[in-house]
N, C-alpha and C positions, 0 to 999 in steps of 0.2 A: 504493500500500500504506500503509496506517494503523501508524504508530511504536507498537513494543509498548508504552511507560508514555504513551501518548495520557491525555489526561485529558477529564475530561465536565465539568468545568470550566462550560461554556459553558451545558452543559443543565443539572446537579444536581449537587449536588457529596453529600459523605458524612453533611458534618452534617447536609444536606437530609434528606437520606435515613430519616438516626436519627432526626431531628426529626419527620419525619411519620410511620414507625413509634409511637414515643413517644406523636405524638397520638392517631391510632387506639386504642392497647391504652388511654389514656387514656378513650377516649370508650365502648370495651365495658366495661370496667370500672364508671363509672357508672352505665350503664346498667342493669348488671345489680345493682347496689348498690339505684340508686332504684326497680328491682322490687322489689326482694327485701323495701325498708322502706318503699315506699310513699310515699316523697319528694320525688317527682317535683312540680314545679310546676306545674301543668293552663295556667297565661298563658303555659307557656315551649311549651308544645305542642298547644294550644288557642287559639285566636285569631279574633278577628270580623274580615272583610276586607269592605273597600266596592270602588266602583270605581276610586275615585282609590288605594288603594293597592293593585290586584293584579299592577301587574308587579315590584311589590318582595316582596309579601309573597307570593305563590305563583310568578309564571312564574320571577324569580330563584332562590327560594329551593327550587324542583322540582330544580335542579341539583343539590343538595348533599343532599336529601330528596324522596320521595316527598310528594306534597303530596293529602291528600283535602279532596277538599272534599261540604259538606253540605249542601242549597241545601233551606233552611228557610222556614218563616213562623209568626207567631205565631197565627195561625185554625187553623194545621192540624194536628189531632189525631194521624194516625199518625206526624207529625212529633218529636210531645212524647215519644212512644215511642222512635223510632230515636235519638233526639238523645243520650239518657243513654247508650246503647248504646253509641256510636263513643267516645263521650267518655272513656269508660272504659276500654273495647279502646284508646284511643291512649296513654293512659298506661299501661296493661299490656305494651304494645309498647315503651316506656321507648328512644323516636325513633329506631325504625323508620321511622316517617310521622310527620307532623303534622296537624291535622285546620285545616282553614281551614270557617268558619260564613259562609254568606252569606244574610243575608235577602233573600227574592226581592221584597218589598214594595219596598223600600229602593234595588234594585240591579236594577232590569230591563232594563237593558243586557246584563249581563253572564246572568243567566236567559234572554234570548232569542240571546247568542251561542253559548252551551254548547247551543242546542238543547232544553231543559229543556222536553218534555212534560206533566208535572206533577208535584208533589209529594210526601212527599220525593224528593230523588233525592240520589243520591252519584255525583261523579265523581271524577278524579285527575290530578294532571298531574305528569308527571316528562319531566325534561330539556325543559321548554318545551314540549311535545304532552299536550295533553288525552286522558283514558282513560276511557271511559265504565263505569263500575262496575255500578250495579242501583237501580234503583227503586221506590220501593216500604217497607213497615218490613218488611224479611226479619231471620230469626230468625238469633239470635246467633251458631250453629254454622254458617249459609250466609257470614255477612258474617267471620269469620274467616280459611273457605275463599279467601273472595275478596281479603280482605287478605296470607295467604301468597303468594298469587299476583303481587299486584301487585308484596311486596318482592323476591319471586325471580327477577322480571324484571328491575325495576328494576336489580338489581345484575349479573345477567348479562348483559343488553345494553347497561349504561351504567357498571356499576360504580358506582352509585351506592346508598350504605350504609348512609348514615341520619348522624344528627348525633348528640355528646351534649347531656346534658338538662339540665347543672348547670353554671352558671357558675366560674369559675378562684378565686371566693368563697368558694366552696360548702365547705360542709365534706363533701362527699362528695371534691369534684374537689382538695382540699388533699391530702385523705387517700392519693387514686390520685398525687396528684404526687410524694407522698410514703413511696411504696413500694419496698422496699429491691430491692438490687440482684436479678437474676433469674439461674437460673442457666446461662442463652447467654449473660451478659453476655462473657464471655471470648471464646468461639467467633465473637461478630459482630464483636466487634474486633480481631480476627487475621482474619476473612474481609474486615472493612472496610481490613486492613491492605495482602492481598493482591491487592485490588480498585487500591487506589491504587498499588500497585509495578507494576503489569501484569501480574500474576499469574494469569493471566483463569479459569485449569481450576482452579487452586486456589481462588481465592473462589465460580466455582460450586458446585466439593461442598463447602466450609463451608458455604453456605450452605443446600446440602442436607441437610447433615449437621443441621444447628439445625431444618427444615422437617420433618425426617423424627421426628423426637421431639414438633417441636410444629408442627402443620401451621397452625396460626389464627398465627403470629409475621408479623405483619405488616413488621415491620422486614428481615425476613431477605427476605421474597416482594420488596420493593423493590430491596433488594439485588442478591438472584437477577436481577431483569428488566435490572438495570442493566447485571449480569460477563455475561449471556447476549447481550446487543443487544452490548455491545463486542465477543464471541466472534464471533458472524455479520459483523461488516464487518472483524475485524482478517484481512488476506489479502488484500482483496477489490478488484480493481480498479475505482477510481471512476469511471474515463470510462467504461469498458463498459458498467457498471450501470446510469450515467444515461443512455447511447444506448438499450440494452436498455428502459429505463421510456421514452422518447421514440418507440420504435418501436412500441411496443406498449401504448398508453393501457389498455386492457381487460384487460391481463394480471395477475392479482392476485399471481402471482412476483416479476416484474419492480416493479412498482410497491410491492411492501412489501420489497421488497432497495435499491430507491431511498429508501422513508422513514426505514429504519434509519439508510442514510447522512445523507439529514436530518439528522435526530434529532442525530445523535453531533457533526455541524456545528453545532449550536445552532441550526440553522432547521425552529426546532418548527413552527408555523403552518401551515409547509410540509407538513410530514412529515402532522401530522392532514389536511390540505386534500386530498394527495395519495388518503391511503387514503378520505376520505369519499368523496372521486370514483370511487374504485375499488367501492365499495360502489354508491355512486348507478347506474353504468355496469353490474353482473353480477348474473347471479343464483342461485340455489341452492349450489352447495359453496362454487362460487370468490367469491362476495358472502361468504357465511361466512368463510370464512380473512378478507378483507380485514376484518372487524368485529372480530373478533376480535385479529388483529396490533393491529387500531388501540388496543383494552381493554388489552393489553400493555404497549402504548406509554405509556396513560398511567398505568401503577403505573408507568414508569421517572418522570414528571416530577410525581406528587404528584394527588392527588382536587383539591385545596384552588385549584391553580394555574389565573388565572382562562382560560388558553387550553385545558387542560381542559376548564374547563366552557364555554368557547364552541364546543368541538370536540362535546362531547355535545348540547349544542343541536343543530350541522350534521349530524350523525349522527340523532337521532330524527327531522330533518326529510325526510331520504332513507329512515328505515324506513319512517316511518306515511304 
């Protein structure tokens, strides 16, 4: 049995917690700023990739953004067309995505590994797996469609969100930093209170209580995953649970009642490895739940945290 003032210690502690709340509202904030005035800088979301830099400059940076890319040349006409198109759409998206430029002249490595038929083409790659988008200069209203698409995937099967656009410089990003108190400030630090005393039902509904007014509080949903995963294992006999996940590999019950205990152990690695496998192994609902617990898991230890994102790498490479 798990001691009620257990601490998470191991895995996140509270300032974490507040801390990557704080970034996120940080990062829509500008986003919606450098729409609103047009701010945005096209080199912070526009970019020319070769081959020597695309594991830094897309397959890393697909973890944290959806990454398109636009496999260009300078002969080709319906090229000159689509190109201003994205260009535009990406900073209207104020990072959502980022648009990565590749000359095929330049980079035929990389044109003949994407498979690249001909000219323009657009593809995407998030969480490390390429996505094949459309080919061709399609009209403005089709390449929209297909940009909703990609971010709505992107964040419901990886939870991946998009970045902000404005450096810590910026006088946009001064200005979000510098934004007066809100008014959950109170309600998250009497939930972050009761979170740390073991207070576990009580930091759940503050936390629902702040979620229920404002459902986008990013601070509070981290919260919540936090007082909810301590709620499912405090009771919970450990040796059972891990015979239970030992008996039963294929069982997506057993196996995500075993990652929680992970988890709250600080054996993160474990706990993603666990559920990826429980994904790789089922299919239809019980693959489902196992994706899912896993997307949970990681709002308890942060987007930003690099085993996160090597966990959503392991993860797209058992979907696609």
């Amino acid at each position: 049995m798990q001691p009620r003032n257990m601490s998470m210690s191991g895995v996140v502690d509270l300032a974490a917690v507040k801390a990557a709340g704080e970034a996120k509202q940080k990062a829509e904030k500008a986003r919606a700023e450098a729409a609103r005035t047009g701010g945005v800088a096209p080199t912070r979301l526009v970019f020319d990739v070769d081959e020597a830099g695309f594991q830094q400059d897309v397959l890393q940076r697909s973890t944290e953004v959806p990454v398109v890319i636009d496999f260009w040349a300078e002969w080709c006409e319906p090229c000159k067309q689509l190109s201003p198109i994205l260009e535009r759409l990406t900073r209207e998206y104020a990072g959502r995505f980022v648009l990565a430029k590749i000359d095929v002249d330049a980079n035929q490595m990389l044109f003949q590994q994407f498979g690249v038929q001909g000219i323009p083409a657009v593809f995407a790659v998030v969480a490390g797996q390429p996505v094949p988008l459309f080919q061709g200069a399609a009209p403005e209203a089709q390449i929209r469609q297909v940009l909703d698409q990609l971010i709505q995937a992107a964040e419901q099967q990886f939870g991946i969100v998009g970045v902000p656009v404005q450096d810590e410089g910026d006088e946009g990003a001064e200005a979000v930093a510098q934004q007066p108190a809100t008014p959950y400030d109170g309600a998250l630090a009497a939930a972050h209170e009761a979170l740390d005393a073991g207070d576990l039902g009580g930091a759940v509904q503050a936390y629902k209580n702040v979620l229920a007014d404002d459902p986008g509080n990013t601070e509070a949903k981290l919260g919540l995953a936090q007082a909810e995963l301590l709620s499912r294992v405090e009771g919970t006999d450990a040796q059972q649970v891990r015979k239970a996940a030992a008996d039963s590999p294929a069982d997506p019950a057993a196996q995500i009642a075993a990652a929680d205990l992970d988890l709250v152990g600080g054996h993160v690695e474990d706990a993603f490895g666990r559920l990826v496998e429980t994904v790789r192994r089922t299919v239809g609902e019980d693959r489902e739940a196992a994706r899912l617990h896993l997307l949970e898991l990681f709002e308890v230890i942060g987007a930003d945290d690099p085993r996160v994102v090597s966990a959503r790498g392991a993860l797209a490479r058992v979907l696609f």
